[in-house]
N, C-alpha and C positions, 0 to 999 in steps of 0.2 A: 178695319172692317171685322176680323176677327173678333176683337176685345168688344165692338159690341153689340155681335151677335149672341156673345157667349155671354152680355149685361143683359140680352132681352131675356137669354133661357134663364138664368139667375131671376129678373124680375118675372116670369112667367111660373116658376117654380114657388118661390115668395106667396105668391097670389093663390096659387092651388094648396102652396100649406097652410094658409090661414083659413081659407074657406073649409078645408076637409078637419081642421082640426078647431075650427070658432077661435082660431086663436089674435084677440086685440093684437101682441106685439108686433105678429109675421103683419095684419093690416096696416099695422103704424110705419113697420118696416118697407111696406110694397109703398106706402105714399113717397117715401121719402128717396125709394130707390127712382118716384116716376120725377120728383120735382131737381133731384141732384144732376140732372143733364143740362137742364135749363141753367139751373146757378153754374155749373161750368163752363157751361156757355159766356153766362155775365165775366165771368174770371178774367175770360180771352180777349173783351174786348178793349180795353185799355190796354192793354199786351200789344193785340195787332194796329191799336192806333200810335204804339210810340216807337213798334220797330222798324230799322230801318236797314237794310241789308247790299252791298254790294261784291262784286266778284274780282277778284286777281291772279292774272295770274305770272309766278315769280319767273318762268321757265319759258320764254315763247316759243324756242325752237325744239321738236323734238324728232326723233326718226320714229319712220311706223313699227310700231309692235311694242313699243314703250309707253311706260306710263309716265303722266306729266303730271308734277303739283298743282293743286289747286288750290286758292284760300278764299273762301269765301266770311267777309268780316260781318255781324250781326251787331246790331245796335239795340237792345231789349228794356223794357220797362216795367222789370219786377215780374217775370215771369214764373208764375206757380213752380216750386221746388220739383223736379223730373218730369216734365213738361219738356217736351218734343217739337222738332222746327225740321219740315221734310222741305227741300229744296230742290226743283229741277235742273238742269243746265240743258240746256239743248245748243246741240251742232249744225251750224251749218253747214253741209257736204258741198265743196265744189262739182261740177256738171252735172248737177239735175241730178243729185242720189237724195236719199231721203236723209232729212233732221234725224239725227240724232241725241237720243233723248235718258239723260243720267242722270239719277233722285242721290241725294247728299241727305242723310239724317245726321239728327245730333239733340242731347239732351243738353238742356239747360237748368242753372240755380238761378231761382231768384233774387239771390246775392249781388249777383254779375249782369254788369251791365252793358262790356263790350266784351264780345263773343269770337272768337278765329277757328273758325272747322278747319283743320288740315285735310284735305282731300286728295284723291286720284283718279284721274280721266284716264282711262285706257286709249290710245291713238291707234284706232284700227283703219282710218284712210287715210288717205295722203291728202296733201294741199294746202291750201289756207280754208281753215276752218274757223268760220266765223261763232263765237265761244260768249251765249247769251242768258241771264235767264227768264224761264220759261212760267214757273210758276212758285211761289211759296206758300207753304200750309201750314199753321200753326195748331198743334193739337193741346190737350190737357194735362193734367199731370197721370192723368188714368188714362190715357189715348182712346177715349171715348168719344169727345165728340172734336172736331176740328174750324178752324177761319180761314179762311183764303187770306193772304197781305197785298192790300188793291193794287191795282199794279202802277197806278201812277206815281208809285213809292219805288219802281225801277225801270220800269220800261223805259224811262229818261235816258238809263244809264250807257254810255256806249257801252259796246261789243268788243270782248276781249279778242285778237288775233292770235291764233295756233299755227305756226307751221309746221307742218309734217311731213317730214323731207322722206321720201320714198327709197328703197333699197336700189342702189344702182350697180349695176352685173356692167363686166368687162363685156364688149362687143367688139370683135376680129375687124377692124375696119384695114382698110386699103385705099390709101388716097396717091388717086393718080397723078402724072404727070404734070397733065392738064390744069387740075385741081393746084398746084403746087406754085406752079408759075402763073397762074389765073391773079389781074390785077385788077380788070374791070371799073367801076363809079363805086367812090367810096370818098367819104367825109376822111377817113383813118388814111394816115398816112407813115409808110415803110420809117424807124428809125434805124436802119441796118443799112439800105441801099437805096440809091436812087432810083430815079425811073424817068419818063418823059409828060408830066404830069403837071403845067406853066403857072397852075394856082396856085402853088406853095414851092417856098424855095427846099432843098434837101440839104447844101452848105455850097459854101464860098470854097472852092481850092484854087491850086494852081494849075495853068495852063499844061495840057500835055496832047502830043500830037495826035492826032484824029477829034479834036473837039471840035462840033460847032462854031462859026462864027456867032450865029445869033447869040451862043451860050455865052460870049463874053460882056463880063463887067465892067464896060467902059469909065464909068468913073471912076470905082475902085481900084482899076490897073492903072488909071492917068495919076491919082491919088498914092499908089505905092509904086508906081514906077516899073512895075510887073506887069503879065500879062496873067489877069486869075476869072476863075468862070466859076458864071453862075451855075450847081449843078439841079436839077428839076427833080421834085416827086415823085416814088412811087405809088400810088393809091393800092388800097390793101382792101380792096373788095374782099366779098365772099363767095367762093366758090360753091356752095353747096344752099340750097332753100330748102327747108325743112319745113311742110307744111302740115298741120292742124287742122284737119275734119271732124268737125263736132258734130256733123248732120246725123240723124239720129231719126228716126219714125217711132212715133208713139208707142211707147212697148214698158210694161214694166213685170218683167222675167228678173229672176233673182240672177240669172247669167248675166245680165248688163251689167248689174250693180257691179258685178266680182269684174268684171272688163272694165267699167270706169275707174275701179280700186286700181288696176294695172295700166289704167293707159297714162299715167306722171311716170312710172314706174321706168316704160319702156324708152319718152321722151326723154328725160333722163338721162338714161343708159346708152342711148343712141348718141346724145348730144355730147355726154361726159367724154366719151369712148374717140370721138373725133377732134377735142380738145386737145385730148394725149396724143392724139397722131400727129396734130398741128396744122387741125384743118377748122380754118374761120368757118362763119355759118351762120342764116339768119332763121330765128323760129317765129314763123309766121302763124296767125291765128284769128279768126274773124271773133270778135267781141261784139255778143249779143247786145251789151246792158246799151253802148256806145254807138251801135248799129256802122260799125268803121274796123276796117279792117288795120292789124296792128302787126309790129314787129319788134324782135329784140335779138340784136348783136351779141354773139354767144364767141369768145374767143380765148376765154382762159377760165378755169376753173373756181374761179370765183364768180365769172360769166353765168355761170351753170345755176348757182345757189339762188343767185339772182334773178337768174328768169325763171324761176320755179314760184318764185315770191311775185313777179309780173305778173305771172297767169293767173293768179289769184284765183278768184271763185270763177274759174270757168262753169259757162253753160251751155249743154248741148242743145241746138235749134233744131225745127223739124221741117224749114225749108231748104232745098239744097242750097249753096254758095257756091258759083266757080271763084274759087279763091284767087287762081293765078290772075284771072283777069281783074278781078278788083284790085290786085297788088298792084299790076301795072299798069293801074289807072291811077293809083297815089304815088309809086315809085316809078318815078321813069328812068331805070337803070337798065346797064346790062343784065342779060340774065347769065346766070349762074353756071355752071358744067353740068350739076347734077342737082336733078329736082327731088325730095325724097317728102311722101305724103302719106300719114299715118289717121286711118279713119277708125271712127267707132266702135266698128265688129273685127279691131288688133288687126286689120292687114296694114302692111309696109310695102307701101309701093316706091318704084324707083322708075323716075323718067316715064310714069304712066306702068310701067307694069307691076305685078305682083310679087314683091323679093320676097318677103316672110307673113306667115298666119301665126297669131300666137293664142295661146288660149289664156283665159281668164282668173286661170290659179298663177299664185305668185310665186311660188318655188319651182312649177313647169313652164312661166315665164321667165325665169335665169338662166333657165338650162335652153331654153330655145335661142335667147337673146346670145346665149355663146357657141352656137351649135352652126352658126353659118359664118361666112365672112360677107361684109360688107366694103362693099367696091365704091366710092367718092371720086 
């Protein structure tokens, strides 16, 4: 826009010194300053009909505040010698934040025909960030005038995926008794010890006094001449529900945005923190796109990385959801010891009450997330 604002004062000067001075050359010079946009123009259009452009990227996972390679490959057809190729990439923000929107420039030879921009996407949120683009412009070699490249030359293309793993801060937790010994309805079953759970066996030993009669393997003890027992399952429920309130009323305050940048942050942190203690956990979450409510078994730390990739492009809705009841209208299990349910405006409720309020910045979110103890 500059270069040709500063081509019209150049042609408007032209014009004024020809006419003050009768002078033929500046008149021959202003024609030719008015018809050289139009031919530039022509230049671009075999340009924008044979390039063809897509994006990679080499790095999928990154932590927030880092920057991630980009490459984006150009496919060009003799493109005017310093002629320019501006490129958007837009993000999409999980829970309802706004697109994020990054211009890539880069000059081009006409020489070269396959093109690689080395780029950098600053990762300022967390999540899976869906990684598109948005628009390309191809300018001149005088960056005077510009073409769009139609989009049906990428919008085909999928969407690259970002994950932006969020800062996770140590949290005091305290898993109780309760919680510890908790066996509950669970698909997972104990490999450490048994329980009294008749759908899976735990192992075959030998008889020792105080067993069950029923626990004996009759065939297997007619078969080895021994007396050996079946021992039962213990099911490794989850003591603790971790629920996901995304409800949300219509509001767009720059305080949201910086709360939804903290609210993976804090789940996280909560969830990581209870892993190390050696406390199972389910993170429950109503999923708008699916209109079903969902879950995912978080029990070792790799648990963690994982259901952060689950949650994918969360969205905040603006009807309420009682989560617990929709849960357990799809789950028909025991419930858990401790309910713990983290809504939109950062409070941390436990069993219904209020345990922590956190604010929206992410370094006085670490210091809060360590500042109390959390009781499971």
């Amino acid at each position: 826009m500059k270069r040709l604002i500063t081509y019209l004062i150049v042609i408007a000067a032209t014009i004024y010194t020809a006419i003050l001075y009768h002078s033929t050359s500046f008149l021959m010079l202003f024609y030719v300053e008015l018809v050289l946009p139009a031919f530039l123009l022509l230049t671009l259009l075999p340009t924008v009909r044979q390039m063809r452009v897509r994006m990679e990227l080499p790095i999928p996972v990154v932590e927030q505040g880092q920057k991630v390679p980009v490459l984006l490959h150009l496919r060009t057809g003799g493109f005017p010698v310093g002629g320019k190729v501006a490129i958007m990439v837009k993000g999409k923000l999980p829970i309802g934040q706004k697109a994020e929107k990054t211009w890539f420039y880069t000059q081009l030879a006409g020489s070269k025909k396959d093109v690689k921009i080395k780029a950098e996407y600053q990762a300022r949120s967390v999540g899976n960030i869906r990684m598109e683009l948005g628009q390309v412009w191809c300018y001149d070699f005088l960056g005077l005038v510009a073409l769009p490249l139609p989009a049906r030359y990428w919008k085909e293309l999928e969407p690259e995926t970002l994950l932006v793993l969020p800062r996770i801060s140590e949290v005091p937790v305290m898993v109780s008794r309760q919680s510890r010994d908790f066996a509950g309805e669970s698909e997972e079953h104990s490999k450490k010890r048994g329980g009294d759970d008749p759908s899976e066996v735990f192992q075959i030993r030998d008889y020792q006094p105080g067993d069950k009669m029923r626990s004996i393997h009759w065939k297997l003890s007619a078969k080895t001449e021994e007396m050996m027992v079946r021992e039962q399952s213990l099911p490794l429920g989850c003591p603790v529900e971790f629920y996901l309130d995304l409800y949300q009323p219509v509001s767009h305050h720059r305080k949201d945005e910086m709360g939804k940048n903290s609210y993976l942050q804090i789940i996280a942190s909560i969830s990581h923190s209870m892993v190390v203690e050696g406390c199972r956990h389910h993170v429950i979450w109503f999923d708008s796109r699916t209109a079903d409510i969902r879950r995912y078994r978080v029990e070792t730390e790799e648990n963690v990385y994982e259901m952060l990739f689950q949650l994918g492009q969360l969205k905040s809705y603006h009807d309420k959801k009682d989560l617990q009841d929709l849960y357990r209208q799809k789950y028909h299990e025991t419930p858990g010891i401790t309910r713990l349910e983290l809504t939109m405006e950062l409070q941390l409720k436990r069993n219904g009450e209020v345990e922590a309020r956190y604010s929206g910045d992410v370094s006085d979110v670490e210091r809060q997330l360590g500042a109390k103890e959390l009781v499971v």
